[in-house]
N, C-alpha and C positions, 0 to 999 in steps of 0.2 A: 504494500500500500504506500502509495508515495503523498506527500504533502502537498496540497495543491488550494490556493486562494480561492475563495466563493466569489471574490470581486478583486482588480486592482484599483490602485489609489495614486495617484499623482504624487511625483515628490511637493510639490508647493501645497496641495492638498493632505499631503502626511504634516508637513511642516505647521500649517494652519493649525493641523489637530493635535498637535502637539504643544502647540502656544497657550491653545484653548485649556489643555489639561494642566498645563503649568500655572499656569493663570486661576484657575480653578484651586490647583493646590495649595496659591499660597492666600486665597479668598478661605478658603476652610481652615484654615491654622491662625488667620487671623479672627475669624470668628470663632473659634474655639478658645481663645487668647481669656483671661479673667478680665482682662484691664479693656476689653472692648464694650462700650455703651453700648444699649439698647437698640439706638440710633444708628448708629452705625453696622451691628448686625440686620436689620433690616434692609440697610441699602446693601449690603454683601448679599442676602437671598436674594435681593433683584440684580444685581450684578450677575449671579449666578445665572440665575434665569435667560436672559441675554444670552451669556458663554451656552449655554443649552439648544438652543433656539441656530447660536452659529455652524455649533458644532450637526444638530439635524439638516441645516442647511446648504454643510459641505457633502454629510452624507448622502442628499437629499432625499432625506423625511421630507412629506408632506404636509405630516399633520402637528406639526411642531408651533407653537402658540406663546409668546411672549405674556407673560403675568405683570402687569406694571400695578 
């Protein structure tokens, strides 16, 4: 049985999803953080949301929905 991709991906579109996931990890460590206000976790779940929406977009999902 050899390994074989369901789909390929573009280097600039690997790249993107890649940004997205970095990007993502250091939004979740910073809301994880003690010394993060209330305030400012809530604009990280919509930040997230965003990164979510990019990343269905590169994939392209269709049914992908921005929560503002």
């Amino acid at each position: 049985m050899t390994n074989k991709s369901l789909f390929t991906i573009d280097d600039s579109v690997t790249h993107s999803l890649q940004q997205i996931a970095r990007n993502h990890l250091k939004l979740t460590l910073e809301h994880s953080s003690a010394t993060t206000t209330t305030e400012r976790r809530k604009a990280i779940m919509s930040e997230v949301e965003v990164l979510k929406v990019q990343r269905d977009n590169l994939l392209g999902r269709k049914d992908s929905v921005a929560i503002s």
